[in-house]
C-alpha positions as CSV (number, residue, x, y, z in Angstrom):
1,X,-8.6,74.9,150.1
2,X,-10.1,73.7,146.7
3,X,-8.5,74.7,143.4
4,X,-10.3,75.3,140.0
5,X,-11.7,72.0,139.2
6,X,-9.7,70.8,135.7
7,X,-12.6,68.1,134.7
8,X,-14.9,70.0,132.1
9,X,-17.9,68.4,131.0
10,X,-16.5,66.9,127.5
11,X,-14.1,65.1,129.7
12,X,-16.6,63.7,132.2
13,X,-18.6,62.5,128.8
14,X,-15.6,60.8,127.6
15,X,-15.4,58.8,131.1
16,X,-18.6,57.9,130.9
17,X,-18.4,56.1,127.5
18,X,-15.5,54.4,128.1
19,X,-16.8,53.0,131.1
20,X,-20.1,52.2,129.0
21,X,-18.1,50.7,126.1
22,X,-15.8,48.9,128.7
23,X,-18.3,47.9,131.1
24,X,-21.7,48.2,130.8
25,X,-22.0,47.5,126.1
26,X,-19.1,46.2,125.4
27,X,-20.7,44.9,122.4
28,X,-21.8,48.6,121.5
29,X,-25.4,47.6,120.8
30,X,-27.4,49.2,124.0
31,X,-25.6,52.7,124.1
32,X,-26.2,55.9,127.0
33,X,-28.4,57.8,124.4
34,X,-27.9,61.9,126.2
35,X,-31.3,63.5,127.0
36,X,-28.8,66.6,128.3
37,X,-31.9,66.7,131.0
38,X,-30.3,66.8,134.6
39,X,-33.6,67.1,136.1
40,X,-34.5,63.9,135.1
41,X,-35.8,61.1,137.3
42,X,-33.9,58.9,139.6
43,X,-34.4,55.6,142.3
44,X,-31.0,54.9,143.0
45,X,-27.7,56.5,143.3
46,X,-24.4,56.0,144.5
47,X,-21.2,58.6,144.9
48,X,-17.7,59.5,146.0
49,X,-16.3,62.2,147.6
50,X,-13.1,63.7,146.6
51,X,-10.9,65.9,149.2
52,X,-7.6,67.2,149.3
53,X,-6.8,69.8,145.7
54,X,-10.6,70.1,145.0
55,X,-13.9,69.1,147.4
56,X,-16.7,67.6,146.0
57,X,-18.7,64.6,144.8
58,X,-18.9,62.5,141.4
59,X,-22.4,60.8,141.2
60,X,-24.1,58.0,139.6
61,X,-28.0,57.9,139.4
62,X,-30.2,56.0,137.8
63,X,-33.5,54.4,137.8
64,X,-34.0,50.8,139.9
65,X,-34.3,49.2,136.4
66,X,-31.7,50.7,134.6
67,X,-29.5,49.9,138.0
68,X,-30.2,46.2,137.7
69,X,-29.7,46.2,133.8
70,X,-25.9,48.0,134.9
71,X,-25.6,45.0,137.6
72,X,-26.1,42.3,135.2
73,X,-23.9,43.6,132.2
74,X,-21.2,44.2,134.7
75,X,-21.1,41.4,136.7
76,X,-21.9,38.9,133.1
77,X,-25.6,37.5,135.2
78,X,-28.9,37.4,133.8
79,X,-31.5,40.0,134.7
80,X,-33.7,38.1,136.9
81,X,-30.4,36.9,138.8
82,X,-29.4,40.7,139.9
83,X,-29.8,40.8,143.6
84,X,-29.9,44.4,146.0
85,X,-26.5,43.9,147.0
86,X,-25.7,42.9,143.3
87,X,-27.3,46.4,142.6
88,X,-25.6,48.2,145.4
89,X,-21.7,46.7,145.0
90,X,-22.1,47.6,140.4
91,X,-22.9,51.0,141.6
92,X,-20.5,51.7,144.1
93,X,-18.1,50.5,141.9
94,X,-19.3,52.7,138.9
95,X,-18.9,55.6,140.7
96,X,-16.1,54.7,142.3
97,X,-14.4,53.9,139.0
98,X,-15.9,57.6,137.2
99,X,-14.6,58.7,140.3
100,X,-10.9,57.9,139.9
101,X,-10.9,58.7,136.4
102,X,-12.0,62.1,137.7
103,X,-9.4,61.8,140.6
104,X,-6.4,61.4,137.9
105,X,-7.1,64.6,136.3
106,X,-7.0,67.1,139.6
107,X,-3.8,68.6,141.2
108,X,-1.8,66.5,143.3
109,X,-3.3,65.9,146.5
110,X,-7.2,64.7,145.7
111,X,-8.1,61.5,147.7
112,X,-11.3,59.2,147.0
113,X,-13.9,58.2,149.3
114,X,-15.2,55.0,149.3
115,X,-18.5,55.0,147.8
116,X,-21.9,55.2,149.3
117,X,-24.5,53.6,147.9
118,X,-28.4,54.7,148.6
119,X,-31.5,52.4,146.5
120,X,-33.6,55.1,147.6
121,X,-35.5,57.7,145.4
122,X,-33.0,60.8,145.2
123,X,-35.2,63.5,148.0
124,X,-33.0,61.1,150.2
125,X,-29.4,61.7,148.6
126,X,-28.3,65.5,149.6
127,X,-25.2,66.9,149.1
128,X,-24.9,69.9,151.2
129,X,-23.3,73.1,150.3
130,X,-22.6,71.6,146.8
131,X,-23.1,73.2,143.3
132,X,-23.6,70.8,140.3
133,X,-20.9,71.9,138.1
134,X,-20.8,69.1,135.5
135,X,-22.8,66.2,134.3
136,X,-24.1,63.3,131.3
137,X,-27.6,62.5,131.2
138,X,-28.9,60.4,129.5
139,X,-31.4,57.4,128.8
140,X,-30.2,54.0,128.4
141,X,-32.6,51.3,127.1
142,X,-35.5,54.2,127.8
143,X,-34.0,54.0,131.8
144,X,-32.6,57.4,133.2
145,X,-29.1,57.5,134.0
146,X,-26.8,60.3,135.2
147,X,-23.1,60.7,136.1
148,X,-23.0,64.0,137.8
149,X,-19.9,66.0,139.5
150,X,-20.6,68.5,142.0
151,X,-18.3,70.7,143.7
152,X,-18.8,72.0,147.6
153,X,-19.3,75.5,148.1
154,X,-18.0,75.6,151.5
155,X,-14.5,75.8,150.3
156,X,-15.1,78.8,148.4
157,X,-16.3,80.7,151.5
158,X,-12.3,79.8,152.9
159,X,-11.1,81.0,150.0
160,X,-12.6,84.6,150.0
161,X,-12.3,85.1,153.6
């Protein structure tokens, strides 16, 4: 059973730039300008699943360039050095690291997934039974980015039975 989630969009925003100030512009000059557009464009993605107190996802999407920008800032390379798997491990770990922060602010009893990583246009990333509930868009360095959270439905068919 899934409770109310306790994660609100202000606090998913304030995630979000910490982890940009922290990882991503530490120098504060290449900020996650918010388009508030969460039907915007994405290549790549990668997400978590939370279980336990509250069932759902927290996802990170992006386009291919702005994914390879993220890989080089976070793991201090230059652009043209940014290989798939450098891509694929800076975005797992981004939404693995959103994901926790998310994780730390539910009831006792949520547990984090690993994350799952897909550098495929988003028709192939589904989240069945889900309902978006929260997210940042935004475009970074005129790349699309999102950090999304959506919560699963199914529980709330338990619940009313």
């Amino acid at each position: 059973m899934s409770v109310e989630v306790e994660v609100d969009e202000s606090d998913l925003a304030e995630m979000v730039e910490q982890v940009w100030e922290s990882y991503l512009d530490p120098e504060g000059i290449s900020p996650l300008i918010q388009t508030y557009d969460e039907n915007q464009p994405s290549e790549v993605h990668s997400s978590v699943s939370i279980t336990g107190s509250w069932t759902g996802y927290v996802v990170y999407a992006s386009s291919r360039a702005a994914a390879q920008r993220a890989a080089a800032a976070f793991l201090a390379m230059g652009l043209e050095e940014v290989s798939e798997e450098d891509m694929s491990d800076t975005l797992g770990e981004l939404a693995n690291i959103v994901g926790g922060n998310v994780k730390a602010m539910l009831p006792p009893g949520a547990q984090l997934s690993l994350p799952q990583v897909v550098l495929a246009p988003e028709a192939s990333a589904r989240y069945p039974n889900t309902q978006r509930i929260s997210g940042v868009y935004g475009l970074w360095e005129g790349e699309p980015v999102s950090i999304s959270m959506w919560h699963s439905s199914s529980d709330n068919k338990e619940e009313g039975a």
